[in-house]
MARKOLBA-171904 format. One line per field, with one value per residue (C-alpha): x, y, z negated; residue number from 0. Coordinates in pm, whole numbers, plus 50000, padded with zeros to 5 digits. Layout:
% MARKOLBA-171904
c1 <- X,... $
c2 <- Y,... $
c3 <- Z,... $
seq <- NUM,... $
***
This chain:
% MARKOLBA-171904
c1 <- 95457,95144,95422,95576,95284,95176,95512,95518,95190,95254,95542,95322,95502,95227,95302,95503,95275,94965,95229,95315,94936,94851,95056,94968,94628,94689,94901,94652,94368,94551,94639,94272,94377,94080,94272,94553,94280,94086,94421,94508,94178,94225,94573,94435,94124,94363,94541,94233,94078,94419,94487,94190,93811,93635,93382,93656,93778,93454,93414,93758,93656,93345,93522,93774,93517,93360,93653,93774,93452,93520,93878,93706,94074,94032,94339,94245,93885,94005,94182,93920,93667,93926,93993,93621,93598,93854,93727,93376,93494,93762,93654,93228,93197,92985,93040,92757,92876,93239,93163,92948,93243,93488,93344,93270,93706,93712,93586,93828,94159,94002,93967,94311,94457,94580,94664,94801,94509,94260,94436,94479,94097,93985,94139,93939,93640,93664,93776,93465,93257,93396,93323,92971,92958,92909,93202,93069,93105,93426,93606,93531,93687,93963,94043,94006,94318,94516,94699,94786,94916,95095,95360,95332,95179,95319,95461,95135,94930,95115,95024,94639,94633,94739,94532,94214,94299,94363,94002,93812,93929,93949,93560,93485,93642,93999,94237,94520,94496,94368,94706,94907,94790,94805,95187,95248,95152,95313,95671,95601,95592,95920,96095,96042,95985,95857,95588,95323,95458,95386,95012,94942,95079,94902,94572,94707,94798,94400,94269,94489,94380,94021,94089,94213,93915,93699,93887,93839,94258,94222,94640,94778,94444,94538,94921,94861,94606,94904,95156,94846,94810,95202,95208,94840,95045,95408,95196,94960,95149,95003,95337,95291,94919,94942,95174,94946,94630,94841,94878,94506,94400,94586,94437,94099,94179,94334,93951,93747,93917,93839,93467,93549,93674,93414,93167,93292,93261,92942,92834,93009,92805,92478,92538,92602,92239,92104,92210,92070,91764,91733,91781,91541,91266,91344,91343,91012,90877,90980,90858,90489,90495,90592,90310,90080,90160,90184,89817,89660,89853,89726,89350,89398,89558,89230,89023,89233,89229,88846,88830,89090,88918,88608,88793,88922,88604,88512,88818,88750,88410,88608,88833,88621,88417,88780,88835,88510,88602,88929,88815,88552,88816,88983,88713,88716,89070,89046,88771,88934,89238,88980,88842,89155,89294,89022,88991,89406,89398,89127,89309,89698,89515,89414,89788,89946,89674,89732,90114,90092,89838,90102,90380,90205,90026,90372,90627,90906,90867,90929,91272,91184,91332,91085,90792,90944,91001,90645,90543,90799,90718,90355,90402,90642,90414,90119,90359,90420,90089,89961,90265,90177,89840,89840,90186,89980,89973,90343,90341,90131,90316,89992,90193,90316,90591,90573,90788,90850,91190,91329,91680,91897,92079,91750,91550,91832,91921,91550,91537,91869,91682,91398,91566,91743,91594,91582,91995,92045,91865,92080,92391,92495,92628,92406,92650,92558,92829,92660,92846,92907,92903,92539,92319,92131,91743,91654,91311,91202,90966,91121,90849,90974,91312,91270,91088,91385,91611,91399,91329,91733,91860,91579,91661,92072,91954,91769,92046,92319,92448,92690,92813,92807,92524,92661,92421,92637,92529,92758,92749,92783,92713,92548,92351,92189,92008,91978,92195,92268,92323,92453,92329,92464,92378,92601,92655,92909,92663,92533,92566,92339,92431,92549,92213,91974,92052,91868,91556,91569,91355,91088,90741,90670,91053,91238,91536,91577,91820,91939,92033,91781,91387,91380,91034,90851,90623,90925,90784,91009,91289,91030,90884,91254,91291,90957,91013,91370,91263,90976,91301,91429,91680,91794,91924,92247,92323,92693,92694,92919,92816,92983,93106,92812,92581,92595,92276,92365,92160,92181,91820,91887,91692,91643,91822,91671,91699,91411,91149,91233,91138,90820,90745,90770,90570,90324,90296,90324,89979,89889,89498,89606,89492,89239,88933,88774,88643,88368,88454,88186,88345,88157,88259,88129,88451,88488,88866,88887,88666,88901,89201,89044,88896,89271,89388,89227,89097,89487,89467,89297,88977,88614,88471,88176,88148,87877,87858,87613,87490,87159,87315,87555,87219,87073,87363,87383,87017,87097,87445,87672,87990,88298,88395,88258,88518,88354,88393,88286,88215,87948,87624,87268,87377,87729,87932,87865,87531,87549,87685,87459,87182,87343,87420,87036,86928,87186,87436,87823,88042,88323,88349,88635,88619,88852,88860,89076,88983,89244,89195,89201,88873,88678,88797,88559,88221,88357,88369,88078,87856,87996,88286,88590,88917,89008,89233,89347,89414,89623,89767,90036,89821,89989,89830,89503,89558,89723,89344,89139,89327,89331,88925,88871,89052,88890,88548,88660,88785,88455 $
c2 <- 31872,31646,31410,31573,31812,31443,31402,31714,31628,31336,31425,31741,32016,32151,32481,32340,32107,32365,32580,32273,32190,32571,32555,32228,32349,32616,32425,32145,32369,32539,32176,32069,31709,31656,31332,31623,31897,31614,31497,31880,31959,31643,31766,32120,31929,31708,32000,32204,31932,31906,32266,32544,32563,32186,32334,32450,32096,31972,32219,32104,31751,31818,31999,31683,31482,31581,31601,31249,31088,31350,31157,30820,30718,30432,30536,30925,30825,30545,30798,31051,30868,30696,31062,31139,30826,31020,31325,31212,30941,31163,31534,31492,31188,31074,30708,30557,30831,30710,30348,30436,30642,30378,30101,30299,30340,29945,29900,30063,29963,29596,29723,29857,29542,29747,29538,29789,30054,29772,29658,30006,30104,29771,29894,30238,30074,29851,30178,30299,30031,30062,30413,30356,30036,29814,29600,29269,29397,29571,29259,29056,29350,29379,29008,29016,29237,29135,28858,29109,29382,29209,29035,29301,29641,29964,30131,30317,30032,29822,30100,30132,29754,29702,29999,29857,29534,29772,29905,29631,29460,29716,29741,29355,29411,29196,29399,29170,29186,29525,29658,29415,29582,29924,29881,29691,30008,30250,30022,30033,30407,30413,30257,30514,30889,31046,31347,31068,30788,31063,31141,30776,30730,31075,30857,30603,30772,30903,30544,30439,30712,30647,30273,30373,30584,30342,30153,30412,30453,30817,30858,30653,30796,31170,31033,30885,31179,31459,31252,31286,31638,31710,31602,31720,32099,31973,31883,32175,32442,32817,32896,32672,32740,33098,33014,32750,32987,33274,33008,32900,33248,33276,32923,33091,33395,33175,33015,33342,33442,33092,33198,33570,33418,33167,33437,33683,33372,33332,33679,33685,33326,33558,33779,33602,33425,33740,33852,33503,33582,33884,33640,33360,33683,33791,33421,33364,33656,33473,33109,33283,33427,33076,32898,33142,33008,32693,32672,32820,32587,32281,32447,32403,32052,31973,32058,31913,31611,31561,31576,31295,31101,31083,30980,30679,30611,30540,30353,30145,30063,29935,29743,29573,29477,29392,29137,29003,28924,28767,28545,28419,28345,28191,27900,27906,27766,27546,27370,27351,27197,26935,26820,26780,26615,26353,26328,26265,25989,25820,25694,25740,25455,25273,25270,25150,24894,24744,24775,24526,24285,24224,24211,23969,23771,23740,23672,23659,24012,24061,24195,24400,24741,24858,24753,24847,25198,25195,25149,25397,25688,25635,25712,25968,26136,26090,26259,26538,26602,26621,26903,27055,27099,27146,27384,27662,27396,27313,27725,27730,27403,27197,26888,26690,26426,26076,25795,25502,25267,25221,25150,25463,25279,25060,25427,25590,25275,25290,25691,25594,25303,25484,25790,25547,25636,25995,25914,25744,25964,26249,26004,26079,25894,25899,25764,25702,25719,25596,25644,25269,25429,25475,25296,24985,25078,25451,25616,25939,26039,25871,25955,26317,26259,26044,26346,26570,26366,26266,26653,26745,26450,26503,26874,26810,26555,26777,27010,26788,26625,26405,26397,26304,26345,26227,26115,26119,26052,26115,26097,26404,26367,26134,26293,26040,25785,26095,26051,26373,26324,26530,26488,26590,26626,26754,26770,26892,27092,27414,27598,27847,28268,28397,28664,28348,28177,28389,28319,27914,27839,28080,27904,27900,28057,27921,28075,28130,27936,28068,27738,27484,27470,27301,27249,27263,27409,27610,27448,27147,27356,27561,27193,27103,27410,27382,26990,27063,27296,27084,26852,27149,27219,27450,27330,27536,27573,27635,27688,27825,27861,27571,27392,27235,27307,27090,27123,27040,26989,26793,26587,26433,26059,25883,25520,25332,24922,24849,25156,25004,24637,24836,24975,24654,24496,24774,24709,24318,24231,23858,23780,23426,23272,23050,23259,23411,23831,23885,24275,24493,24695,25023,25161,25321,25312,24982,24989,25081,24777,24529,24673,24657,24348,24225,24378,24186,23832,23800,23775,23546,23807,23733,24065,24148,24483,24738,25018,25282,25325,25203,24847,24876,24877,24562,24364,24424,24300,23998,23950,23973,24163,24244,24549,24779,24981,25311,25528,25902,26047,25821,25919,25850,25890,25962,25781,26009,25999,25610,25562,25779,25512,25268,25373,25450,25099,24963,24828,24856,24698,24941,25144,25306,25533,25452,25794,26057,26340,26508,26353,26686,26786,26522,26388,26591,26464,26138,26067,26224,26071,25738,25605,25470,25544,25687,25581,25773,25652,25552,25322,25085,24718,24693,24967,24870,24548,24737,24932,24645,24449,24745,24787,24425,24394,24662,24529,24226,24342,24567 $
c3 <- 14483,14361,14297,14052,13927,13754,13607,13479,13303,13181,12990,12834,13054,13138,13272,13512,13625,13709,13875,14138,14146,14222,14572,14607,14613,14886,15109,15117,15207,15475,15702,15554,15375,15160,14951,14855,14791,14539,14378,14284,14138,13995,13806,13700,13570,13316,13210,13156,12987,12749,12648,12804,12862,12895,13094,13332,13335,13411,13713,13838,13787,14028,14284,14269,14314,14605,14781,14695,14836,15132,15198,15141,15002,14752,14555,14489,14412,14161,14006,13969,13831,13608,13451,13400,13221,13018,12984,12918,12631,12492,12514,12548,12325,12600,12574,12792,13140,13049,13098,13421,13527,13463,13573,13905,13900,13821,14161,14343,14167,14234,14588,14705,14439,14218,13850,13654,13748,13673,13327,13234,13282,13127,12838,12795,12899,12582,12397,12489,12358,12042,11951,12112,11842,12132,11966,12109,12475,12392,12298,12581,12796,12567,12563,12961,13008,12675,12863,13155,12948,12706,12948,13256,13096,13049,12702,12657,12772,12501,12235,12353,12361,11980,11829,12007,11836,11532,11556,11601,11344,11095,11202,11074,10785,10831,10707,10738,11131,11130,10976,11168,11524,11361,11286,11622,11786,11598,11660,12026,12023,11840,12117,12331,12226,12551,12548,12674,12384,12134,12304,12272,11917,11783,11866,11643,11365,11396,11392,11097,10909,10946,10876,10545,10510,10534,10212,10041,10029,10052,10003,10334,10463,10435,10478,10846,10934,10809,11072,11342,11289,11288,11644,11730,11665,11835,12143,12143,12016,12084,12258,12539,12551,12631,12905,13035,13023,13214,13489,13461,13521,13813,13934,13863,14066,14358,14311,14295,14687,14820,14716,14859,15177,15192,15116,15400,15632,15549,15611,15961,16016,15916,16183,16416,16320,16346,16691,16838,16612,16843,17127,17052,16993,17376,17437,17259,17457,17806,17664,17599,17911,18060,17835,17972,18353,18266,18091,18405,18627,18381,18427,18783,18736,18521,18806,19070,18835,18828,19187,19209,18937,19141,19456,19187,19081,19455,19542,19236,19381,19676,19471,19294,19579,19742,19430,19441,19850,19714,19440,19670,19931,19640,19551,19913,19917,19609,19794,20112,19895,19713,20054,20248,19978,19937,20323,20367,20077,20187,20566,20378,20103,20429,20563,20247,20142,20510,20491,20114,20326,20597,20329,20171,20460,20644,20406,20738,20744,20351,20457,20741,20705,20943,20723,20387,20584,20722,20343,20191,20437,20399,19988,20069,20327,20074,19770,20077,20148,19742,19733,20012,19963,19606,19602,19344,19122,19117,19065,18775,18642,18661,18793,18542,18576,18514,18332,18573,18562,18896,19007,19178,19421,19540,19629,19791,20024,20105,20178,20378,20537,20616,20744,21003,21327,21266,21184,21496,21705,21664,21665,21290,21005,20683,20422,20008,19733,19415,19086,18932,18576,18609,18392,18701,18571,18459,18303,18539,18836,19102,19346,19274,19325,19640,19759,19682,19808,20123,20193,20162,20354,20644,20635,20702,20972,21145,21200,21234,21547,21583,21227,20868,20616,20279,20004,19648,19301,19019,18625,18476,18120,17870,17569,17346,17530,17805,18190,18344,18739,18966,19331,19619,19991,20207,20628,20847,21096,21199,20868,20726,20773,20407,20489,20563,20220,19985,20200,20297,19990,20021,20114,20527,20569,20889,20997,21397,21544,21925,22068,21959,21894,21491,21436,21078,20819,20631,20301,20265,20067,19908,19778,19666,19471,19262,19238,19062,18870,18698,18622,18458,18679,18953,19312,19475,19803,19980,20322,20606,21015,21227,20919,20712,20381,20102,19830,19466,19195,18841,18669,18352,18329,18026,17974,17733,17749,17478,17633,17959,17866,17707,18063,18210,18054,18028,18468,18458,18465,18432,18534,18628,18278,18424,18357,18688,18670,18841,19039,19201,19456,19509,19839,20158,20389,20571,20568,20225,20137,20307,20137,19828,19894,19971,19679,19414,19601,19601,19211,18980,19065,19219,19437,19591,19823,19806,20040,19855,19505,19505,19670,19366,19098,19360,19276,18887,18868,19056,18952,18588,18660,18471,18596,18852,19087,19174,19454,19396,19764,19901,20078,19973,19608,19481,19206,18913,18908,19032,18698,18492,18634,18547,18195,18177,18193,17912,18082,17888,18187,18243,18537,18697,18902,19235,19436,19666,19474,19190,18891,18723,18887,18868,18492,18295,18532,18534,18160,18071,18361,18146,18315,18114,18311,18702,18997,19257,19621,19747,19472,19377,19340,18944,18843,18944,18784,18461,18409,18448,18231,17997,18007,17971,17654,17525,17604,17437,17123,17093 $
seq <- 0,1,2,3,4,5,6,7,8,9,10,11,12,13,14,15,16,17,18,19,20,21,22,23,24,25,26,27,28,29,30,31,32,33,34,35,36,37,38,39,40,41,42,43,44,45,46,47,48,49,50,51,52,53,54,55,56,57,58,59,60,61,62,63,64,65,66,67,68,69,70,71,72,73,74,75,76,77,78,79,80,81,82,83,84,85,86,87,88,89,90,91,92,93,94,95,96,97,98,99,100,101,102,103,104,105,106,107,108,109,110,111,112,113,114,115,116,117,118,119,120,121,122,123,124,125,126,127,128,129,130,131,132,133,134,135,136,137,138,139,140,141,142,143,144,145,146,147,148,149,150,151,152,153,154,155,156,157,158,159,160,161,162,163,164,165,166,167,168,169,170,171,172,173,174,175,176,177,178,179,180,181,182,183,184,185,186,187,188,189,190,191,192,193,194,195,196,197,198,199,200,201,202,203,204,205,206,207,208,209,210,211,212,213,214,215,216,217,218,219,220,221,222,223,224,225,226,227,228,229,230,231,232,233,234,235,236,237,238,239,240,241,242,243,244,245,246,247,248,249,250,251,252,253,254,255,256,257,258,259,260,261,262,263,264,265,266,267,268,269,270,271,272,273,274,275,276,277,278,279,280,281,282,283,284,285,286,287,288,289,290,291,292,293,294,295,296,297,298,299,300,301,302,303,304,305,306,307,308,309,310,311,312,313,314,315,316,317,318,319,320,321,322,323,324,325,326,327,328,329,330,331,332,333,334,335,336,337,338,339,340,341,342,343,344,345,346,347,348,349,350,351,352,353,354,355,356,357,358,359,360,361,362,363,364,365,366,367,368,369,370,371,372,373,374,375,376,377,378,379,380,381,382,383,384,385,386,387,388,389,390,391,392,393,394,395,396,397,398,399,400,401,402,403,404,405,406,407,408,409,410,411,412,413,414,415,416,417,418,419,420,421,422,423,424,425,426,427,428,429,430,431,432,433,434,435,436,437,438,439,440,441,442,443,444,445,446,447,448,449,450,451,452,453,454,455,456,457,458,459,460,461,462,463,464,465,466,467,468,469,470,471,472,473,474,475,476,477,478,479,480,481,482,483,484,485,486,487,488,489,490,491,492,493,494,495,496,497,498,499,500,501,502,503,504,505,506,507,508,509,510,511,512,513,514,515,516,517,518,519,520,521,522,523,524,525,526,527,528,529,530,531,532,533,534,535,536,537,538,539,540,541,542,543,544,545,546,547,548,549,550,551,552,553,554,555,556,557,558,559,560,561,562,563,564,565,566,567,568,569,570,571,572,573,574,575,576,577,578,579,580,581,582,583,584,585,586,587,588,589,590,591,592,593,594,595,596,597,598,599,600,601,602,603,604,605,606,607,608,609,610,611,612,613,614,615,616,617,618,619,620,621,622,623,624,625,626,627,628,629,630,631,632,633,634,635,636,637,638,639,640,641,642,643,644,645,646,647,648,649,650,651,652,653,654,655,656,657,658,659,660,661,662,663,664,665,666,667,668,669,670,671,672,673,674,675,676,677,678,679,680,681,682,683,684,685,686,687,688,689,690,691,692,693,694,695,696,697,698,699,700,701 $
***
């Protein structure tokens, strides 16, 4: 019916069409469609516009409106605004809404891709210009869609194409072309003598007229205005006007019982208000009532409340007290840590100083494994005991890793060489599968990893008997100058309970076993855990009862051939150009002093041992030194303030301080008492030899 309601319009039967549009109307409000409901008021609006009441029109237009934004249907709200485009250029002379409105149409048609629609409103958006004198912006437009509607356009598009030509240049004054687009226009609505042709060429005849008007040719002036009014009567004759306002009115009543309907629906809606009106005053009464309770249950609260808050206040007298009790325990601990740190270094340095001396004083045992076990197991256990002890500082991530170059297979074959006896013992096989594609030296912690490795592999030992423990190190991935490995140790005993596995790497954790006594702290996993995490990493576990548990875990190390020559060179320290040092050894613990001693007569070094302080400020008086070795913990006068005396009376030799204690603690007294670097026991001898060599090029460049 909407279908053909536009025909009938278009072709200026327009009686017909506000019949079809009528029904339309009523049909569409009765199943709801809002895009039908806005393209009906849409129709009536046109014809309105065309032969009745323009303020009807726009009314119609509105009520189209709002129910094409309603549908949110690109097409019906293209044409919409497209028509008040229309009615606000053609009927309101409103030039500067028209463009709005068309432009606002422009957007959809380019929306939904629709050419024609675009072409067509490109055209009375230029229209527009002109009769708002905007002729520079009306020409681009025009010239835009000229191409498209002269080889694709409709009849009328064709006519509304040439007489905007026409126009404008009957406006600049070229009559030649002005004429030429005038007649073009008129021949195109010869060819075809439909209703909307006729429309479209009525316009044209009104142009031409006031073309010739503005000559000053007053006869084809009047001439084309007489043909313009000729059709203006043909097309609006009073005939078909009364017929099309008898329709209208009945449009207008079909409008005024909408509002009567809508109106009685209303009224039934006010009711209905006013009952529950009567229902939320009944339920206003009940709230009050309710509010009533509830502040008198609130007073009580209040009261009840300060009686609690002074129980708080009490209990926060405890707690604070209680906090006080636990910080102190606290230091308590932290001390405890410092001194059984320093008192564990100071034998563990002992053990590995004596393990180098009989490395080097018997070169026959060079390739012992039992030796290079004795000296592996002593760093490990002194790496174990740091962790141990100092396991709330892997927490708060106070440990920080360090870049050494070592080669994989060379500190596995040692973990599996010094793991031998505890292997044997319990009649298993430790086996290592080392990836060929990795890189022979890498940059990482490999105390760390030892440790991690170490823990795992004595872990599976311990509950393996008669078996397999496989050590395997793969190549994951290579990024940049970056080796991702993927470790793996795995067993083929006792198993772990699915329930157990959550808890295996909680700290002091061990998980009953029925047939066997497994001694241990529980803190080994725990250690593993925190140690692969500061890699960045996370360890996994797989595990059945009776079958075996293999641990997996992946640590990216850096392979780097130039920053590994650099690190090599950094630790090869030569002191064996001729020129004898002169070291005073400041130390209380007889062992310690022979290590030491051992340590650096083996090098192109002179020593002389000290057991206190106060010997150590004999000797400089007696004596020129290079560098002074400093212990910390010594009785009769410690190292710090050793050093400050020292420092009092002038003298610029460097001191380092060689102690058990945490570097950390001890870094900020140290410096300031005057000291230049620190060394913590136990230590590898090329380190030693790496800050002294350090401190006396300094010295000698200041």
């Amino acid at each position: 019916m909407l279908s053909k309601s536009d025909e009938y319009f278009y072709n200026l039967e327009c009686e017909k069409s506000l019949i079809l549009a009528k029904k339309a109307l009523s049909e569409a409000y009765k199943i709801n469609d809002q895009a039908s409901i806005s393209r009906a008021y849409n129709i009536i609006a046109l014809n309105f516009q065309e032969y009745l009441d323009v303020k009807q029109a726009s009314s119609y237009f509105a009520k189209a409106l709002k129910h094409a934004n309603l549908s949110q249907n690109d097409t019906v709200q293209n044409s919409v605004y497209f028509n008040l485009g229309n009615f606000y250029s053609y009927k309101l002379s409103d030039f500067k809404t028209a463009i709005k409105y068309y432009k606002t149409a422009l957007f959809y048609c380019v929306k939904i891709k629709d050419s024609v629609a675009i072409a067509s409103t490109q055209l009375n958006i230029s229209r527009a210009y002109f009769a708002n004198k905007e002729y520079n912006k009306g020409i681009e437009v025009l010239h835009h869609c000229s191409k498209y509607v002269t080889k694709k356009g409709s009849l009328e598009a064709k006519i509304s194409l040439s007489n905007s030509y026409g126009s404008y240049y009957s406006h600049l004054g070229d009559t030649i072309n002005a004429e030429k687009y005038f007649n073009q226009a008129i021949a195109f609505g010869m060819q075809n003598k439909s209703a909307i042709a006729a429309s479209s060429i009525c316009n044209v005849y009104y142009d031409y007229s006031k073309h010739y008007k503005r000559l000053k040719n007053f006869k084809k002036a009047n001439y084309y205005l007489s043909i313009h009014d000729s059709l203006q009567d043909k097309i609006f004759s009073e005939e078909k006007i009364e017929k099309i306002k008898t329709v209208g009115i009945h449009i207008e009543l079909d409008e005024y019982k909408r509002q009567i309907v809508k109106i009685e629906g209303e009224m039934k809606l006010q009711q209905n208000i006013l009952k529950k009106s009567k229902l939320i005053v009944v339920l206003f009464v009940v709230v009050f009532i309710f509010l009533i309770l509830l502040l008198l249950t609130l007073y009580k609260n209040v009261k009840n409340r300060e009686i609690a808050n002074l129980k708080l206040k009490s209990t926060n007298e405890e707690l604070k007290l209680a906090n006080e009790k636990a910080e102190e325990a606290s230091q308590l601990k932290t001390q405890f840590v410092s001194t059984i740190t320093h008192e564990l270094r100071t034998p563990l340095y002992g053990v590995i100083g004596i393990t180098n001396i009989l490395l080097d004083e018997h070169k026959e045992l060079a390739n012992s494994p039992h030796l290079i076990s004795l000296k592996f197991s002593a760093k490990y256990l002194l790496s174990l005991v740091n962790d141990i002890l100092q396991i709330n500082k892997i927490e708060e991530k106070r440990i920080v890793l360090e870049n050494l170059i070592f080669n994989l297979t060379d500190e596995i074959t040692t973990i599996k060489n010094s793991l031998y006896f505890i292997s044997n013992r319990g009649n298993n096989e430790l086996v290592v599968e080392i990836d060929t594609a990795i890189p022979e030296f890498l940059i990482g912690d490999k105390l760390r990893l030892s440790q991690i490795i170490m823990n795992l592999v004595g872990n599976a030992l311990k509950f393996t008997k008669n078996g397999i423990v496989t050590i395997c190190a793969d190549l994951d991935r290579t990024e940049g100058t970056m080796n991702y490995i993927t470790f793996k140790v795995s067993d083929n005993g006792i198993g772990i309970a699915k329930e157990d596995q959550e808890k295996i790497f909680d700290k002091f954790v061990q998980i009953e076993r029925k047939e066997e006594d497994y001694q241990g702290t529980g803190l080994g996993l725990s250690i593993v855990k925190r140690l692969i995490e500061l890699f960045n990493s996370k360890i996994h576990l797989e595990s059945q009862e009776n079958i075996g548990t293999t641990f997996t875990f992946t640590i990216g190390f850096e392979f780097d051939e130039e920053k590994s020559r650099e690190i090599i060179n950094n630790i090869t320290v030569d002191l064996s150009d001729g020129q004898l040092f002169n070291i005073l050894v400041v130390e209380d613990n007889k062992i310690n002093q022979m290590v030491t001693k051992k340590i650096i007569d083996k090098s192109n070094l002179k020593s002389t041992i000290v057991d206190d302080g106060y010997a150590a400020m004999a000797a400089l008086d007696r004596e020129m030194f290079d560098i002074i070795l400093m212990d910390i913990n010594m009785p009769l006068i410690n190292g710090f303030e050793t050093t400050r005396k020292i420092r009092a009376k002038g003298i610029t030799i460097p001191i380092i301080a060689l102690t058990a204690f945490d570097q950390q603690e001890i870094a900020e007294e140290a410096f300031s008492a005057g000291m230049n670097d620190i060394i913590v026991k136990p230590f590898e001898p090329t380190k030693l030899f790496q800050v002294i060599s350090n401190q006396l090029h300094k010295k000698n460049v200041d």
